[in-house]
C-alpha positions in Angstrom: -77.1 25.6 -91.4 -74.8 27.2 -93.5 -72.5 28.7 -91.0 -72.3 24.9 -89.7 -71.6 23.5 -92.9 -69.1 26.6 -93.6 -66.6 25.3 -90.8 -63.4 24.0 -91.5 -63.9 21.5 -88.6 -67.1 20.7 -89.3 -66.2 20.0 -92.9 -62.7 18.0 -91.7 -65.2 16.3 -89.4 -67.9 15.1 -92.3 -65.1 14.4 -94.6 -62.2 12.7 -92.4 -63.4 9.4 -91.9 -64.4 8.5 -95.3 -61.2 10.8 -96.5 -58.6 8.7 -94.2 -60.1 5.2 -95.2 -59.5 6.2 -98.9 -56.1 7.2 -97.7 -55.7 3.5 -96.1 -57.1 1.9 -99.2 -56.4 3.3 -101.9 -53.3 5.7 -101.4 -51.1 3.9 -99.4 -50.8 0.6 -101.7 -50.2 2.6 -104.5 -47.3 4.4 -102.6 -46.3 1.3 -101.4 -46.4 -0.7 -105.0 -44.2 2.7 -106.6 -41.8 1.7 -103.7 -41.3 -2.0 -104.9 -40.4 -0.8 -108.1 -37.2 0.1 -107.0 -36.4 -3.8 -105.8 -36.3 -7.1 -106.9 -37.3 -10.1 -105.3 -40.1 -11.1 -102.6 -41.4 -12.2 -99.1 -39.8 -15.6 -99.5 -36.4 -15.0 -100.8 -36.0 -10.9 -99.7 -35.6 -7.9 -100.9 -32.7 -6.1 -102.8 -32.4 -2.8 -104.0 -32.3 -2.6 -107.6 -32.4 1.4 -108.8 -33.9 1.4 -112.0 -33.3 -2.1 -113.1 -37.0 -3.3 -113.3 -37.5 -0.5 -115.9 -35.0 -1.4 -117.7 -36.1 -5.1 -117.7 -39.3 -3.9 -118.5 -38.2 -2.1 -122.0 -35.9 -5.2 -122.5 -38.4 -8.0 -121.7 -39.7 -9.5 -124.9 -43.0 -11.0 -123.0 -43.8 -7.5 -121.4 -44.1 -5.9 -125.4 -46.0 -9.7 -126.5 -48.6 -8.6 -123.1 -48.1 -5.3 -124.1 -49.2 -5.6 -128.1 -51.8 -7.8 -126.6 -53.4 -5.2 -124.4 -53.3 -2.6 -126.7 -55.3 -4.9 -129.6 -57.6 -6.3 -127.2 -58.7 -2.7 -126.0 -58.7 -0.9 -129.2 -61.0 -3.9 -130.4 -63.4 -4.3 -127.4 -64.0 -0.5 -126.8 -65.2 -0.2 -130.5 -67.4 -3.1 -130.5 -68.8 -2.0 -126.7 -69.5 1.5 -128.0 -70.9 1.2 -131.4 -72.8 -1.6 -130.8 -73.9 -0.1 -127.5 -74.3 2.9 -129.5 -76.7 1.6 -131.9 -78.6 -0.6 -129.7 -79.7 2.6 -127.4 -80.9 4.4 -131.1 -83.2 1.8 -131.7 -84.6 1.5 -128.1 -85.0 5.7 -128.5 -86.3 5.4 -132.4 -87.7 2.4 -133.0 -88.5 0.3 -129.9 -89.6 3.6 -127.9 -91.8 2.6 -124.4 -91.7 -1.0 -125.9 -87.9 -1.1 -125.5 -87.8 -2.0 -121.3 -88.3 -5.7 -122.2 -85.3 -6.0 -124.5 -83.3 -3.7 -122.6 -83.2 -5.9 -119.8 -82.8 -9.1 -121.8 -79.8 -7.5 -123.9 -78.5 -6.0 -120.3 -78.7 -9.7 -118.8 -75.2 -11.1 -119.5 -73.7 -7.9 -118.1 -75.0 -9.5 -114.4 -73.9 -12.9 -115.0 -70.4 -14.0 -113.0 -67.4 -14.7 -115.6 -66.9 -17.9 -114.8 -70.2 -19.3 -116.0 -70.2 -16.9 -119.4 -66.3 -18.0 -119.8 -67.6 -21.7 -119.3 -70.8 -21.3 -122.0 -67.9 -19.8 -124.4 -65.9 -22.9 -123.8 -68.6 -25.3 -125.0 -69.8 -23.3 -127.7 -66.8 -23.3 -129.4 -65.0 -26.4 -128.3 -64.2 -29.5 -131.1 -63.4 -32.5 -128.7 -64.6 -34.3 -126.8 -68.1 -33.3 -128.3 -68.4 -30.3 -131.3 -69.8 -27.3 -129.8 -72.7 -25.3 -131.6 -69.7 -23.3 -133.7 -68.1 -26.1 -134.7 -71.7 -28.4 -135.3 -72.1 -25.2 -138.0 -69.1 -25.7 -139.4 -69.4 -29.1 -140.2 -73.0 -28.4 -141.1 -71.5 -27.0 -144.1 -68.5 -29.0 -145.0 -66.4 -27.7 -143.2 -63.5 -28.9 -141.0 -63.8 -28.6 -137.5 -61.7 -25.9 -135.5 -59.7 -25.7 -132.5 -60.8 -22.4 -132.2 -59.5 -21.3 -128.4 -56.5 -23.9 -129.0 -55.0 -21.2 -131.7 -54.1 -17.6 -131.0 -55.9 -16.0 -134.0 -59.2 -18.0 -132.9 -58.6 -17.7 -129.2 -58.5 -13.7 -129.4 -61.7 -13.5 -131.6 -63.7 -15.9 -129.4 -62.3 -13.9 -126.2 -63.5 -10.4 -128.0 -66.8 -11.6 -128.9 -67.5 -13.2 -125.3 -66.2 -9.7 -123.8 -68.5 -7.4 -126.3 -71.4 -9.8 -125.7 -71.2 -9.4 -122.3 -70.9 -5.5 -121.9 -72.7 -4.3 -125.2 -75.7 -4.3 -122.8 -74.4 -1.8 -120.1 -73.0 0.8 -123.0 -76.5 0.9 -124.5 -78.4 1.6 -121.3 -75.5 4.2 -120.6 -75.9 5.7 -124.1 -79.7 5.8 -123.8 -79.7 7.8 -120.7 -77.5 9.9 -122.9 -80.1 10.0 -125.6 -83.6 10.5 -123.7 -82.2 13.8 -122.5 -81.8 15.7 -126.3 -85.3 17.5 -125.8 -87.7 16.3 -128.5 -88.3 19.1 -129.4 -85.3 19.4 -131.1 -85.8 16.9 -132.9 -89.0 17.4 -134.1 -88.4 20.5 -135.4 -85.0 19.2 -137.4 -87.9 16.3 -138.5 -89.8 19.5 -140.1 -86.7 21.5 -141.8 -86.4 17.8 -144.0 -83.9 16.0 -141.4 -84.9 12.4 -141.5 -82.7 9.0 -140.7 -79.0 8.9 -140.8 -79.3 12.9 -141.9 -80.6 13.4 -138.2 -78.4 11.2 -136.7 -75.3 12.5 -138.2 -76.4 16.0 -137.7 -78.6 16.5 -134.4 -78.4 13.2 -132.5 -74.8 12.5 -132.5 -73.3 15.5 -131.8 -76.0 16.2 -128.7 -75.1 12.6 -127.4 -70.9 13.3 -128.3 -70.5 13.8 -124.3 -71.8 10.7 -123.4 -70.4 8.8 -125.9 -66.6 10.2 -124.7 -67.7 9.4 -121.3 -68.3 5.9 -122.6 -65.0 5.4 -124.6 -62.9 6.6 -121.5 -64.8 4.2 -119.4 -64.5 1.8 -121.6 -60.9 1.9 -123.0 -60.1 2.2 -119.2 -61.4 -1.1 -118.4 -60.8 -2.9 -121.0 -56.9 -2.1 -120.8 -57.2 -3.7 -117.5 -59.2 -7.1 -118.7 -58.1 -9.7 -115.9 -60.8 -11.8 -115.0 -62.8 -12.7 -118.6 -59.2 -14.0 -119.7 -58.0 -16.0 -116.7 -61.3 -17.7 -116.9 -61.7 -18.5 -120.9 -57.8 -18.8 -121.8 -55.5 -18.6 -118.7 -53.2 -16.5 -121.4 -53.0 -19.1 -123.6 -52.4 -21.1 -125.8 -48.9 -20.3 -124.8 -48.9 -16.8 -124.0 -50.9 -14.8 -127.1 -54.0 -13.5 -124.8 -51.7 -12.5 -122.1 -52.8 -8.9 -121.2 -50.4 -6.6 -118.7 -52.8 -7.8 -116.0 -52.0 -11.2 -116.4 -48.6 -10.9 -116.8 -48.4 -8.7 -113.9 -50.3 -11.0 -112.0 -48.0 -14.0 -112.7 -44.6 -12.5 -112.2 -45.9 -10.8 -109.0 -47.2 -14.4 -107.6 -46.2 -16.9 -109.4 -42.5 -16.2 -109.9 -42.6 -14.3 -106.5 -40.9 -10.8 -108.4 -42.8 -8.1 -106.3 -40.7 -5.6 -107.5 -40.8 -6.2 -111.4 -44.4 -7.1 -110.7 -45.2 -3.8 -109.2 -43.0 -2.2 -112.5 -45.2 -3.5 -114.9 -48.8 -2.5 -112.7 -47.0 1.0 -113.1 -46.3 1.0 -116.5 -50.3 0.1 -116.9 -51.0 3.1 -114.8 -48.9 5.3 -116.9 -50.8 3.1 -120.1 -54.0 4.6 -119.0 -53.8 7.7 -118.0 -51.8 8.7 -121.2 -54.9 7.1 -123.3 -57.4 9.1 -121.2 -55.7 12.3 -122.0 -55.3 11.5 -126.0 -59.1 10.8 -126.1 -59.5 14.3 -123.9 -56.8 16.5 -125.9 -58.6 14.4 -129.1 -62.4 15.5 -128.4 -61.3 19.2 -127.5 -59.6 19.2 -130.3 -63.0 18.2 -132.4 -64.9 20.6 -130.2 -62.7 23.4 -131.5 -62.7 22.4 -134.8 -66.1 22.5 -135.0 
C-alpha cells in the first residue's frame, strides 16, 4: 500500500481530476478577471486596452472610497458582534447550560439556515413605518415617540442591516467556539477551580487563552466574509437609500452588470482580493505578535 500510494503517478492519478477542475473553476476566472483589469468596456460595446487606467479610476473614484468606507465599517462592526456574542453564547452553553445546552443551541443556530430573502423580508416589517408600523416602530410610539423611517435613512439603515447580519450568524460562531471550548481538558480547569480561580478570573486566565486559536480562526473567518457581504444587502437595502450601504461587492457587481464596465468591474473585485488578504495577514502578524509577547 504504501509503495502504491508512494508513486508519483499514482499520486498525479488520485489528485488530477479533482486538481484540474479546481484549475477550471477556480484559477482560470481569476486569471481571466486580473486580465480585464487592464481594459475597459464590455461584451456589448468591446474591449479597449486601457493600461493602468482602471486603477487609477479606482483611487480617483469618489463612490469606490463611499463602498470602500462602507465595507470596512460594516466588517469591523459585524465581526465583533459575530465573535463576542458568539463568544459568550458557547461560555454559557460550556458553564452554565452544560448537557442542557443542545436545545438552545439549535434554536439560537436556526436563523443561520434560513435563506436571506425571507430574514431580509422579516427585517423589512419589523422595522418598517408605512403602510402599517412595524413592531420597532409600534415600540416607539408605545412610548411617545415619533415614528422612524429607519431603513429609509443611512444611520438607521446600517444599524438595522448589522443587527439582521449578527442575528443571523451569532449562532454558527457559538457552535464554532464551543467545539473550541469542549476540548480544554477539564481537568484543567478543575484544578485552576482549586488554586481559587473562579468566574471571569478563570476566564481571563485559563479559558481564553486555551480557546485564543479558535477564536483567531473565527475572526479570520469572519472578517473574510463579512468584507464580502453581497447577498444580506441586495436583499434588505439594494445599497440604499442612495448609495450609504453599498459594500465593494455591490459596487462591483453594478458596474460589472449594470453599466457593462468589465474591466473596471474586475479592478475593483481585485482591489477586494488585495482588501482581504492584507486583513488576514494583520490579524496573523497581530496574534503572533501576542503570542510572543506573552
Amino acid at each position: 500500500m504504501n509503495s502504491v500510494l508512494g508513486s508519483r503517478r499514482t499520486a498525479l492519478l488520485l489528485v488530477g481530476p479533482a486538481l484540474f477542475v479546481y484549475t477550471a473553476i477556480t484559477l482560470i476566472p481569476i486569471v481571466w478577471s486580473f486580465g480585464y483589469t487592464f481594459f475597459s468596456g464590455g461584451l456589448i460595446q468591446g474591449f479597449t486596452f486601457a493600461g493602468l487606467k482602471n486603477f487609477q479610476n479606482f483611487f480617483t473614484d469618489p463612490n469606490a472610497w463611499n463602498a470602500l468606507g462602507f465595507t470596512l465599517k460594516y466588517a469591523i462592526v459585524v465581526t465583533i458582534g459575530q465573535v463576542a456574542i458568539g463568544y459568550l453564547l458557547s461560555l454559557m452553553y460550556v458553564f452554565f447550560l452544560r448537557k442542557a445546552s443542545s436545545f438552545v443551541r439549535t434554536v439560537v443556530f436556526f436563523p443561520v439556515v434560513l435563506p436571506t430573502v425571507a430574514v431580509s423580508l422579516l427585517f423589512q416589517q419589523m422595522f418598517q413605518l408605512t403602510p402599517q408600523a412595524g413592531p420597532a416602530n409600534a415600540l416607539v410610539q408605545l412610548f411617545g415617540g415619533a415614528g422612524t423611517d429607519f431603513l429609509g435613512q443611512p444611520t438607521g439603515a446600517f444599524w438595522v442591516l448589522i443587527l439582521m447580519d449578527i442575528w443571523r450568524s451569532m449562532g454558527f460562531y457559538a457552535v464554532l467556539l464551543y467545539a473550541g471550548l469542549v476540548d480544554i481538558p477539564d481537568e484543567l480547569i478543575e484544578s485552576a477551580r482549586l488554586d481559587g480561580a473562579g468566574g471571569w478570573k478563570l476566564v481571563r486566565n485559563i479559558i481564553l487563552p486555551l480557546s485564543a486559536p479558535v477564536l483567531l480562526s473565527s475572526a479570520i473567518f469572519s472578517i473574510n466574509g463579512t468584507l464580502k457581504v453581497f447577498d444580506s444587502v441586495v436583499a434588505l437595502t439594494n445599497g440604499g437609500p442612495g448609495n450609504a450601504t453599498t459594500p465593494l461587492t455591490l459596487y462591483m457587481f453594478q458596474t460589472s452588470f449594470t453599466y457593462g464596465d468589465y474591466g473596471y468591474g474586475s479592478t475593483i473585485a481585485l482591489m477586494l482580493t488585495i482588501l482581504c488578504l492584507i486583513v488576514t495577514v494583520f490579524i496573523f502578524r497581530g496574534s503572533q505578535r501576542d503570542l510572543t509577547k506573552g
